[in-house]
N, C-alpha and C positions, 0 to 999 in steps of 0.2 A: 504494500500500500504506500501511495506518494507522499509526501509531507502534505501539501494539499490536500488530499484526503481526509488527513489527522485532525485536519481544521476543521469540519467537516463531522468532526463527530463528535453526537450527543454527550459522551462519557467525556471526554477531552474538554469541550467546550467547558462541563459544571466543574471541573477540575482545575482549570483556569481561573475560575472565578471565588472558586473556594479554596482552592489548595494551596499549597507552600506552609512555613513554619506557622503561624502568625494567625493567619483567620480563622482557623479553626478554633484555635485559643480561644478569641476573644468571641466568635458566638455563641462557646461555651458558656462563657461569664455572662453573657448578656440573655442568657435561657429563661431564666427567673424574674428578673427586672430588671430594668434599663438600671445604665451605669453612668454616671461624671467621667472626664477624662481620666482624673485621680486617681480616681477609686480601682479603673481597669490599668493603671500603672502601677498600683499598688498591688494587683492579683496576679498581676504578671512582672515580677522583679527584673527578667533577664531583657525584657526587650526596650530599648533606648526608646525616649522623650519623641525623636523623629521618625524612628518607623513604626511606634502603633498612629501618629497622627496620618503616617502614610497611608500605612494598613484601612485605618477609619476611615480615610479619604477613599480610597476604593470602595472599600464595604457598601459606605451610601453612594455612591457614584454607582456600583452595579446593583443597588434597591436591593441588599439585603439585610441594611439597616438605616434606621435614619436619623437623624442630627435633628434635635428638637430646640430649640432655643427659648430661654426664660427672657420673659422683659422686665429685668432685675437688676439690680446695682450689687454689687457684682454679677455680673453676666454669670448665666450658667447655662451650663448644656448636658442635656444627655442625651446619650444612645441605646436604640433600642432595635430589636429585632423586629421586621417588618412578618407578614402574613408570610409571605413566597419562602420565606428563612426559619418559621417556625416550622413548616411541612421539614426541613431538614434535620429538625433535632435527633427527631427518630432513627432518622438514617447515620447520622451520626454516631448514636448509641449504639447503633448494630455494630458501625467499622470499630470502633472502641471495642465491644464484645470481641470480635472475632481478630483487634489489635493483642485482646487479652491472650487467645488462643495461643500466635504467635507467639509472644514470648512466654506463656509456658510450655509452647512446644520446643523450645530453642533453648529454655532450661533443663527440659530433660536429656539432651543431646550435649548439654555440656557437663551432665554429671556424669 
């Protein structure tokens, strides 16, 4: 199959738009309730000031979450998971479950 192709397809496409280190993290966190910037820097220690604001800038740019903005002194904002992003928690749970699998399979093989 050609790179073009790849482009082309359904599995590839939602993996683009959800995948790498990072989004997936942070839809986790925002499962239950929308989140402050803060607070999802706070839940995720290892990732820099610039790439969750990245990460967040895509997330709402591809609607699967959204930037709510308070009319407040100090400004506040939070984010939240939109409808299209809830349908994926579940599917998320499952790759987690069968992420579980993996590394207890991969600990048995190294005992």
């Amino acid at each position: 199959m050609s790179e073009k192709n790849h482009q082309n397809c359904p599995l590839t496409q939602a993996l683009v738009v959800v995948g790498g280190k990072w989004k997936p993290i942070i839809i986790s966190h925002l499962k239950n309730s929308p989140k402050r910037f803060g607070q999802l820097h706070v839940l995720i220690p290892n990732i820099s000031r610039k790439v969750l604001t990245t990460q967040l800038q895509e997330l709402v740019r591809d609607k699967l979450i959204t930037r709510h903005e308070y009319a407040e002194s100090p400004p506040k904002v939070e984010y939240r998971l939109t409808k299209k992003t809830e349908e994926l928690v579940p599917i998320f749970r499952s790759l987690a479950e069968w992420g579980m699998y993996l590394v207890e399979d991969e600990n048995k093989h190294d005992s």
